[in-house]
Structure formats: structure tokens, C-alpha cells
C-alpha positions, 0 to 999 in steps of 0.5 A: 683683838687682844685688848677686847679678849683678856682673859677672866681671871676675876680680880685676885690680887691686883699684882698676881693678876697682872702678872697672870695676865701677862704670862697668859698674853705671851701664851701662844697655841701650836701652829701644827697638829689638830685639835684633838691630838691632846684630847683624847678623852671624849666627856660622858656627862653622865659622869660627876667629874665631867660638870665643874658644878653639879647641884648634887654634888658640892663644888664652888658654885653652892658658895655665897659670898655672905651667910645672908645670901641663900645658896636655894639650889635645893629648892629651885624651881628654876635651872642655870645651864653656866659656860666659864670662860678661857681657863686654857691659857698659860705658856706651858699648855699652849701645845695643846689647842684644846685643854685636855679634860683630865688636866688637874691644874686647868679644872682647879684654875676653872674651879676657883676662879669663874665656877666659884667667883661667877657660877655662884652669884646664879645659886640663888636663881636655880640649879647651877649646872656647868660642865667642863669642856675641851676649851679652846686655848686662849691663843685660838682668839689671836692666831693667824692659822684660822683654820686651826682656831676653827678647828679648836673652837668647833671641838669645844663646841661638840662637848657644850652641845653633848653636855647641853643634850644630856642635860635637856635628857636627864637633868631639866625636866621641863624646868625654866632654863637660864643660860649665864656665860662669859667670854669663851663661854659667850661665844659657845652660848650664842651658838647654844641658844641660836640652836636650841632656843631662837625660834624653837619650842625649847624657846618657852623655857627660857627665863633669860640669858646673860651673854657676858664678856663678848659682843653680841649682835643685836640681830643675831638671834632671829626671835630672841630680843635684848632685855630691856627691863629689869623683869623681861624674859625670854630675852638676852642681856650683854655686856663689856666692861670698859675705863669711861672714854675707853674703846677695844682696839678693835670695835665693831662699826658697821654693826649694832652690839648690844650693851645692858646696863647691869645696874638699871638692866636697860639698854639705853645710855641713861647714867647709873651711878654708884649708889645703886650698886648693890656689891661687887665681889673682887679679890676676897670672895667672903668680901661684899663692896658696896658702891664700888662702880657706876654704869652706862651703856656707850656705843655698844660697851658699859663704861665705868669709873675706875673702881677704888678698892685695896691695891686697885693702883696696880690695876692700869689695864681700861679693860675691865673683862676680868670683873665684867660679872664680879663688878655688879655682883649683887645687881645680877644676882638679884636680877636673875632671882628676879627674872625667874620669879617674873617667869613663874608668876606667868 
């Protein structure tokens, strides 16, 4: 599974990242203890410093990547609930099967990389609201000791839940909701939404969710369908960003995954080519590229061309998970802006 789960680090500079993704590869959790020996701290959300982003407070998720993009979270009408991704990754916190909440180096490594490079393309749809949680460590994927990894995910899982509640009690007020998440964050929000949404009556106030990063079955949800068109609501997007001709080493068969062309927002296999692509965001944040990738859905992936940009020789790795939202920045900026408008007229 390690070539499916490489974590999201977001395309910093070519040689760093590569370094960082072998460090994290070679990370490996605890076999003893439980997942709470390190976690002592229980979050209170009605706490500041338990959300990675607030719309209250200034955090890096109010950051545009242009000053003609409009941070709109003063005046949305919508919210976003975002979960990041495995930011518990490296050698020297794999004692811990659960990253403590207090760890400074964690939340800042969390902070600059999916708060800042994927949390805010979603500033310009609604409320940007992301807390922190007990992450599992990124060696919970790949373990032998299930139990233990099951153990870790559940406790991340309680502070996405406890955080989601407070937010349904004294943040949302009725307001359209939608869901972002990536990766780790992903395989929380499925829970998320199979809980609160899928054939219940909070299911009204969902605008969408983006379920990246991680596959999603295409009947997981019982009365949530996959997004079809680029104005849908009340539906799911998913994708994984792979080389074209390239698979994980482990895709699932038997099953039907679902896979959304962040560029024409369908599901079939049409070709999008490059010029449709509005701009990536990669190593410099305040850095727009147009056309920098094509798309199409291919058995349950997105395939692309190997994207050129400055030092992208030294990226040699098919698997494009680090980049799945930051490739098609634009596109799924302007995508929920328009889903949420979408939402409102109705």
C-alpha cells in the first residue's frame, strides 16, 4: 500500500520533498503501547488553538495565492468543515501512535503545508474551519499490528467527530456545509459523512464533499451519489492523481472506485487536456501555473502527463498524491465557489 499512501507533503522543492518522503517511508510506529499513551491531552474546541483554521482568527488558510483571488470568508454564506492529512510522519515521533496535540513542530509542519497550500483554495466557497486532531501516525497505514492501527485511527477519529459536533453547535447555524479532506483526512471524512449526512437530515445542508487522496467506493455512501456535473450538490467528488499508465501497487478489483475529473468535474473517461486547466499552485505558494496538467479518469484513478515545472526532473515518483488538490488548484477552487452558488440559488 505504500505507493497508494505517500504522504502529502505538497510539492516544496523538488529535492526537499523527496528527501522528506524517504525520511517519512522509513518512519515506523510503535508495535507496543496504546494509542493514547502520548495523548494525554483531550482537545476542547472551544479552544482557538485546538482549529489549524479558524475564520475568526488569522491562520494560513485566509492566504490567496494572487491578490485577484478574494479571501470571502467575511462574507460567506457558506461554510467549509476541512480535515488535513498525515502530517505525524517522521522518524523521530514514531513512538507515538498518535500525535500529541501540543507537538509544535507537527502543527507548523500541518500549518505550512495542507492548511496553507489546500485549506485555502476553499476561502473563496465559505468559512474555512479545520481542527487539529490526534492523527494517527503514518506507519498505522502499513503495520502488521491491525489492532493497534485500529486503535490509532479510532482516537483520531473521536477528535474529528467531538470537533465536528462543536461546530454543528456553535459555529454552522443552519449555513450549507461542505466537507474537503485529503488522504488521512479522507478516510476520517467518509466516516464523517457516513454518520452525520448519508440519509439524514443534516444531508440537506451539504453543498458537496471533496474526498481526495483516498479511494472511495462508489456504494459507500447509501443516499450520497458521486458528482457528475460540475454545478451538482449534495454529492461526492474523489480522486487519486496518478503518471498515465500507472497503477498503485495495490488497487482494488473486485470493487468500483470512484474517480472525478478535477478538470470537467465528470466521471466518465473523457480527455481533458491541459488548456483547460486553470492553475496549479506547487513549491512557491504566491505562484500561479497555468496548463501545467491534463486529466482523465482511468479505472478508478485520474491520470495525467508528467507536469514540467522548475526541478520537476528530480520528481520520479508516478505517484502524484502530494499534488492530488495543488495540481488543479484553480479548477477546484472555482468549482466549489460554483457549487455553493449552485446550492444558494436553489
Amino acid at each position: 500500500m505504500k505507493t497508494n499512501l505517500t504522504p502529502s507533503l505538497l510539492f516544496f522543492k523538488p529535492l526537499v520533498l523527496l528527501l522528506l518522503l524517504w525520511t517519512t517511508s522509513c518512519g515506523v510506529a510503535s508495535q507496543s503501547g496504546s494509542a493514547s499513551d502520548f495523548t494525554d491531552i483531550r482537545p476542547d474546541y472551544a479552544n482557538p488553538d485546538f482549529w489549524a483554521a479558524l475564520p475568526q482568527k488569522e491562520d494560513p488558510a485566509d492566504r490567496t495565492p494572487s491578490p485577484k483571488l478574494v479571501n470571502a470568508q467575511d462574507t460567506a454564506q457558506a461554510d467549509v468543515f476541512f480535515l488535513h492529512p498525515t502530517s505525524h510522519s517522521s522518524k523521530r515521533g514514531a513512538i507515538y501512535w498518535n500525535a500529541p496535540l501540543m507537538d509544535e513542530s507537527i502543527n507548523q509542519k500541518t500549518d505550512q503545508s495542507s492548511i496553507l497550500y489546500q485549506a485555502s483554495l476553499f476561502n473563496g466557497a465559505g468559512k474555512v474551519y479545520a481542527p487539529r486532531y490526534r492523527q494517527a501516525h503514518l506507519q498505522a497505514y502499513y503495520t502488521k499490528n491491525r489492532s493497534k492501527a485500529m486503535e490509532a485511527f479510532q482516537l483520531a477519529y473521536e477528535d474529528v467527530k467531538n470537533a465536528f459536533q462543536y461546530y454543528l453547535e456553535h459555529y454552522n447555524q443552519g449555513r450549507p456545509i461542505i466537507i474537503a479532506a485529503h488522504s488521512q483526512g479522507t478516510t476520517h471524512a467518509k466516516t464523517l459523512i457516513k454518520e452525520f449526512f448519508d440519509g439524514k437530515p443534516l444531508s440537506r445542508q451539504l453543498v458537496a464533499a471533496y474526498l481526495v487522496g483516498m479511494p472511495v467506493e462508489s456504494t459507500y455512501f447509501d443516499n450520497i451519489p458521486p458528482c457528475t456535473t460540475p454545478e451538482q450538490t449534495g454529492c461526492f467528488c474523489s480522486w487519486r492523481t496518478y503518471k498515465t499508465g500507472r497503477y498503485p501497487k495495490f488497487n482494488p478489483k473486485d470493487v468500483e472506485i470512484v474517480a472525478t475529473n478535477p478538470l470537467t468535474w465528470t466521471t466518465d473517461d473523457t480527455y481533458a487536456p491541459k488548456n483547460i486547466n486553470q492553475g496549479a499552485v506547487l513549491m512557491k505558494f504566491e505562484k500561479i501555473l497555468p496548463e501545467l496538467s491534463d486529466a482523465q479518469v482511468h479505472e478508478g484513478l485520474v491520470w495525467i502527463k508528467k507536469p514540467r515545472f522548475p526541478g520537476s526532473f528530480l520528481y520520479w515518483n508516478p505517484n502524484y498524491h502530494v499534488g492530488d488538490y495543488n495540481l488543479f488548484y484553480l479548477n477546484v477552487r472555482n468549482n466549489a465557489i460554483l457549487r455553493v452558488n449552485t446550492f444558494l440559488k436553489q
